[in-house]
C-alpha positions in Angstrom: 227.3 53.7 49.0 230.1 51.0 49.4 233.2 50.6 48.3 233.3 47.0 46.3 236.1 44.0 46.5 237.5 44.3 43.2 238.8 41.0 41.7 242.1 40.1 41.0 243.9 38.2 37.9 244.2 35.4 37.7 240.8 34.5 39.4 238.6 32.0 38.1 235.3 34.5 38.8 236.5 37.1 36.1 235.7 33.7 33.5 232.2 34.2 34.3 229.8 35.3 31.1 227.9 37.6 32.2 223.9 37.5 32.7 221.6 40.6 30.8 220.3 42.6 33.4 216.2 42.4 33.4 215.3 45.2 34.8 216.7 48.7 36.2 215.5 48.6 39.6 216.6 50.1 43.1 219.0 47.4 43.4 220.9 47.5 40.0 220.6 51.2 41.0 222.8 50.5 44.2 224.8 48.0 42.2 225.6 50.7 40.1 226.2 53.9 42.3 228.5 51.2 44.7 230.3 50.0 41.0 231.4 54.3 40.6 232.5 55.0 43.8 235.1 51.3 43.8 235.7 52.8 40.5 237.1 56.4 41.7 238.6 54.3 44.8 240.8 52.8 42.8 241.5 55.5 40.7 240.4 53.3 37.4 238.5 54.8 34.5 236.3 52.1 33.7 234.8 48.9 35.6 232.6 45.9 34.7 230.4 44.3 37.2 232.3 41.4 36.6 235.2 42.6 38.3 233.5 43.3 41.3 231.9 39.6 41.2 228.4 40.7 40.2 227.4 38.9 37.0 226.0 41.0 35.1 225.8 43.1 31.6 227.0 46.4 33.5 229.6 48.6 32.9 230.3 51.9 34.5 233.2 54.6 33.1 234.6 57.9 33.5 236.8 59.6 31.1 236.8 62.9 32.1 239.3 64.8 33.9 237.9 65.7 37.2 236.4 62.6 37.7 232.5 64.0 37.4 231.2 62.5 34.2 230.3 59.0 34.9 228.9 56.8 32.1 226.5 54.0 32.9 225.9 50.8 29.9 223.5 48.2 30.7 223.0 45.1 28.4 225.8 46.9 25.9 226.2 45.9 22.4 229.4 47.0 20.9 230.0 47.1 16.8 233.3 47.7 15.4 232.6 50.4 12.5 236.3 49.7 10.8 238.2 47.1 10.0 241.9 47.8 10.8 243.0 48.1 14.7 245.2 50.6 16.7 247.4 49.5 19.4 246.4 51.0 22.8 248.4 50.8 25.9 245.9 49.1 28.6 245.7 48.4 31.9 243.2 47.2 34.6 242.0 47.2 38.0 242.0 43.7 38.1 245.6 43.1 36.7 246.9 45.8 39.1 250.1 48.0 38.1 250.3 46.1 34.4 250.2 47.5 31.2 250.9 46.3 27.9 249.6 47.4 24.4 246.4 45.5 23.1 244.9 46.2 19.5 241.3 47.4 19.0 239.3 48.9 16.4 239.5 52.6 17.5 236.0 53.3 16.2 232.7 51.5 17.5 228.9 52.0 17.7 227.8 51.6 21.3 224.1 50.4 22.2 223.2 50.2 25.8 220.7 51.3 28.5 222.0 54.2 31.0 221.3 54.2 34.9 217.2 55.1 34.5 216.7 52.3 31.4 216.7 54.4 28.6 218.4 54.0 25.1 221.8 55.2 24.7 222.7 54.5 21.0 226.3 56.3 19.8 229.5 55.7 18.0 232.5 56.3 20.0 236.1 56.7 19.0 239.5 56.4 20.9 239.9 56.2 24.3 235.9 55.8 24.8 236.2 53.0 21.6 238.5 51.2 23.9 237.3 51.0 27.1 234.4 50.2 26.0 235.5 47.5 24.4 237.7 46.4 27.3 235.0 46.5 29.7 232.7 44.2 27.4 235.5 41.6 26.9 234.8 41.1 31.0 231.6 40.4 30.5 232.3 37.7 28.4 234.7 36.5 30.5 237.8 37.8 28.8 240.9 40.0 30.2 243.4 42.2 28.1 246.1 40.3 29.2 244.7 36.7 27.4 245.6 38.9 23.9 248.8 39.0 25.5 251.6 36.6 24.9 252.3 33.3 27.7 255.3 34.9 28.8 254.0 37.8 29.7 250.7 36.7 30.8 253.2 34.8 33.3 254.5 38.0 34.6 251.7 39.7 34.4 250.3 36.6 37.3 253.4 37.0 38.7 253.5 41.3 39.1 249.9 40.8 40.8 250.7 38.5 43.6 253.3 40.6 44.3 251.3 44.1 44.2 248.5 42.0 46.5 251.3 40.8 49.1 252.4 44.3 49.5 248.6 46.0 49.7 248.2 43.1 52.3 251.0 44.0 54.3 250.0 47.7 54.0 247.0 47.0 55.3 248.1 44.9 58.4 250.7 47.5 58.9 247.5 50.7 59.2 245.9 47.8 61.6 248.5 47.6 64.3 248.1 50.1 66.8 250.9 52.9 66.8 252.8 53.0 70.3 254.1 56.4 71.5 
């Protein structure tokens, strides 16, 4: 298991479409329990393989409150089941410490493969409805802040290089030895 480099906004990678997955084997098997574990690292509820620069139809989530449910979509195919949208406030591991509200239908039909290649076929409403929906815009190259307005898609560019200068400097900061 390995924690993954997540990729951040406004990177040219997280454009990439992403590739059907052929076959569940041992290594889309790795791919996926590394893809949980980044996820629970950075505390995020829902990651694309995309985001992790691995181009391909994955997703992994977990809703639940402990953190012990994950949920595993291969190849998904999400179908809105109603017309009219709800506004949901979103954010992303990619586009770290931003949030704005993006509008979705709140009620989908999800078809996928799970982790051993069999057929998950369900509808899902609210918060599931949504992240599912923002985890297959990165496969197709999309990120919730392009629904967003330029001015704030500036900020949001801005608020990441920012949050990255300061993980940086945290970073080089646990790196230097402590004198005493």
């Amino acid at each position: 298991m390995a924690v993954l480099n997540i990729l951040s906004y406004p990177d040219p990678r997280l454009r990439t479409i992403a590739a059907p997955v052929k076959q569940v084997d041992d290594k889309i098997k790795t791919l996926i329990t590394d893809m949980i574990e980044t996820m629970y690292d950075a505390e995020g509820i829902g990651l694309a393989a995309s985001q992790v620069d691995e181009h391909l139809q994955l997703i992994v989530m977990d809703l639940s409150e402990n953190k012990d449910t994950p949920m595993v979509f291969i190849n998904p195919k999400v179908t809105p089941l109603v017309e009219e949208k709800q506004p949901y406030e979103e954010g992303c591991l990619s586009v770290p410490e931003v949030y704005d509200k993006v509008e979705r239908p709140n009620k989908v039909r999800i078809e996928a493969l799970d982790e051993n290649g069999d057929v998950i076929d369900k509808e899902a409403e609210g918060l599931l409805a949504v992240c599912i929906q923002h985890e297959m815009d990165h496969l197709n190259g999309v990120i919730f802040v392009d629904y967003l307005s330029n001015l704030k898609q500036n900020r949001a560019r801005d608020k990441v290089k920012k949050v990255l200068k300061i993980r940086e400097k945290n970073v080089e900061k646990q790196a230097q030895p402590s004198h005493v």
